[in-house]
C-alpha positions as a Markdown table, in Angstrom:
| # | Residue | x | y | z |
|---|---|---|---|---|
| 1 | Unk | 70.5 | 91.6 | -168.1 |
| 2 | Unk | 69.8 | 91.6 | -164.1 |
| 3 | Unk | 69.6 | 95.1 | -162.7 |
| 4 | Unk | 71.0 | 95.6 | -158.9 |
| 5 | Unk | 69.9 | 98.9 | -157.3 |
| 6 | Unk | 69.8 | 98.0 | -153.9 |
| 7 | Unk | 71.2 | 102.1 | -152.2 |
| 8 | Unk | 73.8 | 99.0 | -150.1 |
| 9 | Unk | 77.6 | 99.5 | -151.9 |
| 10 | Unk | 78.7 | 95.7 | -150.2 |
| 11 | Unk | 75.1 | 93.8 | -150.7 |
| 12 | Unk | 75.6 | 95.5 | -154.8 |
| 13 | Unk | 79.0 | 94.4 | -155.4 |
| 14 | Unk | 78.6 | 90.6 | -153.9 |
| 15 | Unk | 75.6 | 90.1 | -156.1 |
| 16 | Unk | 77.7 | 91.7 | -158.8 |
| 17 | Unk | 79.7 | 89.3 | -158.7 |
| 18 | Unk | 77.5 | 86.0 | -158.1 |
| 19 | Unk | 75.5 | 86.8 | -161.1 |
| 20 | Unk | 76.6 | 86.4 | -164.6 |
| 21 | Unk | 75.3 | 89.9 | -167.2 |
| 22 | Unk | 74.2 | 92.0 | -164.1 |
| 23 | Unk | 74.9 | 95.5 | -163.7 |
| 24 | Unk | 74.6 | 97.8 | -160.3 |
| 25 | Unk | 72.4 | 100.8 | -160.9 |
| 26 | Unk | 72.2 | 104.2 | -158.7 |
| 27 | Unk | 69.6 | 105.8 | -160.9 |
| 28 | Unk | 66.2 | 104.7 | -161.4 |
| 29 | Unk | 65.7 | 106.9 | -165.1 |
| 30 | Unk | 68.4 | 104.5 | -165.7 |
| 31 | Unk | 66.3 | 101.3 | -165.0 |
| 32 | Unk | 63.3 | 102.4 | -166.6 |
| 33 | Unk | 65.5 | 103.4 | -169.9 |
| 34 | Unk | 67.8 | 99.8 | -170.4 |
| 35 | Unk | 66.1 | 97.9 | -172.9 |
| 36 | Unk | 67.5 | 94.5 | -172.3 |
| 37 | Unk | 67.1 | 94.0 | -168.7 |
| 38 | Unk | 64.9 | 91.1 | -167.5 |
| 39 | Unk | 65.2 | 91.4 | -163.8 |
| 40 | Unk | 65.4 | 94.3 | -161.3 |
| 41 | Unk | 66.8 | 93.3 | -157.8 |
| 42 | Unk | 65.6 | 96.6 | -155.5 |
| 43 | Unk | 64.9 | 97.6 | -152.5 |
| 44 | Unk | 63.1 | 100.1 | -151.0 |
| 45 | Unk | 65.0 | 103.3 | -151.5 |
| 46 | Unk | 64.0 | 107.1 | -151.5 |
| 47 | Unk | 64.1 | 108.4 | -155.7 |
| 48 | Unk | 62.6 | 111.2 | -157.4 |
| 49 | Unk | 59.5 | 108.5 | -158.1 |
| 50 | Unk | 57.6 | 107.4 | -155.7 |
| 51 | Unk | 58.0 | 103.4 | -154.7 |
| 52 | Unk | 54.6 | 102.3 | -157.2 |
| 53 | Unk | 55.1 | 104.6 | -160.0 |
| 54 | Unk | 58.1 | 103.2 | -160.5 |
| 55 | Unk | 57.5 | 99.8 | -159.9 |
| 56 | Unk | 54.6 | 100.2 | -162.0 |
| 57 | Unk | 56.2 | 101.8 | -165.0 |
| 58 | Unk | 59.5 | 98.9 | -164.2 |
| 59 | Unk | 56.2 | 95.9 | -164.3 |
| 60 | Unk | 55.3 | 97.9 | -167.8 |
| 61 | Unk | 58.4 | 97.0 | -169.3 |
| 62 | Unk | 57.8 | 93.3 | -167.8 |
| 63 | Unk | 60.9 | 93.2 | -165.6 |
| 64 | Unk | 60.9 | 90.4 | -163.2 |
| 65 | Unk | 61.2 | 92.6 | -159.7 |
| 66 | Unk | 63.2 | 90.6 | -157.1 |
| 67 | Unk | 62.3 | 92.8 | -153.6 |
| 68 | Unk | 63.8 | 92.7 | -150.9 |
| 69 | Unk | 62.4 | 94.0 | -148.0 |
| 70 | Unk | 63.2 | 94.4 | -144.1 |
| 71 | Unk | 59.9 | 92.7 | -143.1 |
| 72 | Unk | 56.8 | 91.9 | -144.3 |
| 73 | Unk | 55.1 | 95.1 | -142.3 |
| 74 | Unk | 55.9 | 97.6 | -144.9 |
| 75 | Unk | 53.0 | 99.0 | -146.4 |
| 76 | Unk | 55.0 | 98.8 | -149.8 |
| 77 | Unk | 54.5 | 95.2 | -149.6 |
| 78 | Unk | 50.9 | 95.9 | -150.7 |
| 79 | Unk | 51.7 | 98.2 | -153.5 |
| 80 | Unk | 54.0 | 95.4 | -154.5 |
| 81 | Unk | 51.3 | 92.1 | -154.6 |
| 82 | Unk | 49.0 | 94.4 | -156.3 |
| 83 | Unk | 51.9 | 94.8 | -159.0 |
| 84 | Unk | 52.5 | 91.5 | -159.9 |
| 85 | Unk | 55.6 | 91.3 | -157.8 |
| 86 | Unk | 55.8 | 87.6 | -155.9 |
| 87 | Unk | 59.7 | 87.6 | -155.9 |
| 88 | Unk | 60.2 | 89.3 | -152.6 |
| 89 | Unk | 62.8 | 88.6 | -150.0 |
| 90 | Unk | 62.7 | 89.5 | -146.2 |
| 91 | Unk | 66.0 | 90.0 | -144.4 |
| 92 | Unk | 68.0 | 88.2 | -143.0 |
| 93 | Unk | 68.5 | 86.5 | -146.5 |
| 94 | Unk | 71.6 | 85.2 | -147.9 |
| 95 | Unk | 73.3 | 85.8 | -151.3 |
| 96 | Unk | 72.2 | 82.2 | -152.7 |
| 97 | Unk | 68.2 | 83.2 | -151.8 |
| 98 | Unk | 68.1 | 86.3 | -153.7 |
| 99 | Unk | 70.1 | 84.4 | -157.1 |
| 100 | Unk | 68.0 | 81.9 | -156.8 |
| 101 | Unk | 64.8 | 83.7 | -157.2 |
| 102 | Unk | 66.0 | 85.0 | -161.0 |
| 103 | Unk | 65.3 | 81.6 | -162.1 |
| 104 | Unk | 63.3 | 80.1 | -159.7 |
| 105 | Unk | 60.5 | 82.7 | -159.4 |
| 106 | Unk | 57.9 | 82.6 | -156.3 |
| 107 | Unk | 55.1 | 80.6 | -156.6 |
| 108 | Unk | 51.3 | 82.1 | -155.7 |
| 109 | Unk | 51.2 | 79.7 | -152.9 |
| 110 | Unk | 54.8 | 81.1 | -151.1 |
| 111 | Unk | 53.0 | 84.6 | -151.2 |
| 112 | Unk | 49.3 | 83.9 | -150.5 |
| 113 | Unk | 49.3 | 84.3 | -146.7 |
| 114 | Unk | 50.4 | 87.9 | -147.5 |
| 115 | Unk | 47.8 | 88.5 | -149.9 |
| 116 | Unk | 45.1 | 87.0 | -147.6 |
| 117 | Unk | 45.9 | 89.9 | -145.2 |
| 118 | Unk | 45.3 | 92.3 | -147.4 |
| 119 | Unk | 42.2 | 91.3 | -149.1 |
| 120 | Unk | 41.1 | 89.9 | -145.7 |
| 121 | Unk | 40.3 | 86.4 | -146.5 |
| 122 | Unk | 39.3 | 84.3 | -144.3 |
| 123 | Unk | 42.6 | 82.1 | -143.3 |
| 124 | Unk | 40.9 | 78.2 | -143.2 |
């Protein structure tokens, strides 16, 4: 079961529709209570949890997070690597790039340069 509980009514109902067993979401109680889902598609959205205690408690329940963000300046993007999630998606993205990631997940090396910044590695 893919989750889609992205707060955008057009961006929810295309990927509705594009992926087989998904269902859109408006709560997040809701997401942290269905017991078969395997992926969460999110983006950054105001709830009554802040943005890592619930992507904490949904990375509990080992739900592959698919993020999308609006760049890669957001300081969620930390909270996020720190998580575990590697599945995220700046805009502008397309339809076919965010199905794509719920069976081809991201590999370290697509999100390495991000987590170089913020451990401050040394780039070379």
């Amino acid at each position: 079961m893919v989750l889609i509980f992205t707060d955008n009514e057009q961006l929810d109902r295309d990927l509705n529709k594009q992926i087989e067993d998904s269902r859109i979401v408006y709560y997040p109680d809701y997401v942290l209570e269905e017991k078969d889902a395997t992926t969460l598609i999110a983006t950054l959205q105001p709830n009554k949890y802040n943005f890592k205690d619930f992507m904490f408690k949904v990375r509990e329940k080992n739900i592959q997070v698919i993020l999308i963000l609006e760049n890669d300046k957001v300081k969620e993007l930390k909270e996020a690597l720190t998580l575990g999630i590697y599945d995220i998606i700046l805009d502008p993205f397309s339809l076919e790039d965010v199905t794509k990631k719920i069976t081809n997940p991201s590999m370290f090396s697509e999100i390495s340069k991000y987590i170089k910044d913020i451990l401050e590695l040394d780039a070379n």
